[in-house]
Every structure is written in structure tokens, then in C-alpha cells.
C-alpha positions as CSV (number, residue, x, y, z in Angstrom):
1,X,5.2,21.5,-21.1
2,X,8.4,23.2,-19.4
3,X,11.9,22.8,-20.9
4,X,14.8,21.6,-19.6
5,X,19.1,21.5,-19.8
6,X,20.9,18.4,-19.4
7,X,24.2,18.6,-18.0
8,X,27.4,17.5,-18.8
9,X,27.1,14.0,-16.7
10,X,23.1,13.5,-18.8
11,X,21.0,14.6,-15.5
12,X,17.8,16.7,-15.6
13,X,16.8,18.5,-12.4
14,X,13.1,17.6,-11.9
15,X,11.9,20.1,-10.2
16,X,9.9,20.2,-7.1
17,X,6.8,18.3,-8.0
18,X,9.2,15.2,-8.4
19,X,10.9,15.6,-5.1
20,X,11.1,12.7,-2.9
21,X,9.1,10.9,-5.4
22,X,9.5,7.4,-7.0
23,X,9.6,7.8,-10.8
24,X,9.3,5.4,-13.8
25,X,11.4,6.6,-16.8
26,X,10.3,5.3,-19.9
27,X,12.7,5.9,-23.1
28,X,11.4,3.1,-25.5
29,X,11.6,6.4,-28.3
30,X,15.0,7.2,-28.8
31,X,13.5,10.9,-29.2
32,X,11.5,11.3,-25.8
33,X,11.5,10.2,-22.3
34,X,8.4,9.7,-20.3
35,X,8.4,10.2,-17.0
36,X,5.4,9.2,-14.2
37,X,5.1,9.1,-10.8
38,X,4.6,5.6,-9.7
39,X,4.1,3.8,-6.3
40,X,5.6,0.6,-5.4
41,X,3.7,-2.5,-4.0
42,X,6.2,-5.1,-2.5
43,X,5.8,-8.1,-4.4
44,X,4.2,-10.4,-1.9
45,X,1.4,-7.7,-1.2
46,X,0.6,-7.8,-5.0
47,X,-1.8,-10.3,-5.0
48,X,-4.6,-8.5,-2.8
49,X,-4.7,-5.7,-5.8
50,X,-5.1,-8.7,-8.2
51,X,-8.0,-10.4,-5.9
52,X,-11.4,-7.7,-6.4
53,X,-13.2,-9.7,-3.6
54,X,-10.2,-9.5,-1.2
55,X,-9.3,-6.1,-1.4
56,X,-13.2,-4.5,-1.4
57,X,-13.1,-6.8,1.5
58,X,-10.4,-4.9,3.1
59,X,-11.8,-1.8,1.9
60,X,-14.9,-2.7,3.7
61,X,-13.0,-3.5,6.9
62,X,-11.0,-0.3,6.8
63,X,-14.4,1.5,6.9
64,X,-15.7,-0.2,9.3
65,X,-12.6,0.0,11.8
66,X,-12.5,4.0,11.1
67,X,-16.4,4.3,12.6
68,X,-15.4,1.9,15.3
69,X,-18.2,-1.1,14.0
70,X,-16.1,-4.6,15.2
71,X,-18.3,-7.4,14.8
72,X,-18.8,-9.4,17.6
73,X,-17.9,-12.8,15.5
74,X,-14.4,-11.6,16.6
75,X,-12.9,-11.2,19.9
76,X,-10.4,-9.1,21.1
77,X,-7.1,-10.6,22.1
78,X,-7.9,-10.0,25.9
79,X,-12.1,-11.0,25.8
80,X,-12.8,-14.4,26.5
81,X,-16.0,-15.9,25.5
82,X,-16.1,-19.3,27.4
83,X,-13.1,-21.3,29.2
84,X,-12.2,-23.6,26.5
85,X,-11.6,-21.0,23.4
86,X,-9.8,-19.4,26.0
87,X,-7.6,-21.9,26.7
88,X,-6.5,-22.8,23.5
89,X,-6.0,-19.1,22.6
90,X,-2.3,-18.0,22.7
91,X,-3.6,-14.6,23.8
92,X,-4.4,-16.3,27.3
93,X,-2.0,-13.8,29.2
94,X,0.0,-16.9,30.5
């Protein structure tokens, strides 16, 4: 526990732990605040920490990517596998 001054204007310097830092101030009791470090999610990205199968499949995919294991289900924009797929891809280089 440390202890801290308020000044005149009702500010309380942190410290350097909270530096930089995004913080959610909770003063429900009239008597204390609490104070945690939080991180934001935008709120159209929220959904893939609400969906377990979606983000262990990213997980998974992350993993994979890092050790350089693509499967081969899955092209890269510049590979082409026959004419026609080619063709309709709008990586074509045209």
C-alpha cells in the first residue's frame, strides 16, 4: 500500500508503474477509489474474445505462422494453382 497527497485541483500523481498506462477508476465507495490497469478492445474486435472456437482458432493460426507451417489449402496471393482460380482471383497482377 503507498500513500498519497491530493492537490488543490483533486489530482493524485500515480507514479511510474501507471505511466503511459490506460486506467479504470472505480469510486462506487464514497471512501476509496480503485484503480486497475486495463486494456481496451475496439468494440467491433470484441466479439472474437466472446467466440472460444474463433479465437483458439486464431491462437492456433498465430502459432502456426510464427514456425512458418502454411497449409497448402491456401495460396499465396501471387501462386496460382490452375488458370481458372487464377483468373477469377483479384490477385492476378493485372
Amino acid at each position: 500500500m503507498t500513500s498519497r497527497t491530493v492537490d488543490g485541483k483533486g489530482r493524485v500523481t500515480l507514479g511510474p508503474d501507471f505511466a503511459n498506462q490506460t486506467v479504470v477508476i472505480d469510486d462506487s465507495n464514497p471512501d476509496q477509489l480503485v484503480i486497475r490497469k486495463v486494456v481496451l478492445i475496439p468494440a467491433e474486435e470484441a466479439w472474437l474474445y466472446k467466440n472460444q472456437v474463433a479465437i483458439k482458432g486464431l491462437r492456433k493460426g498465430l502459432q502456426q505462422a510464427a514456425k512458418m507451417r502454411f497449409s497448402s489449402d491456401y495460396a499465396l496471393p501471387h501462386s496460382r494453382r490452375n488458370s481458372s482460380s487464377a483468373a477469377l482471383s483479384p490477385y492476378n497482377g493485372k
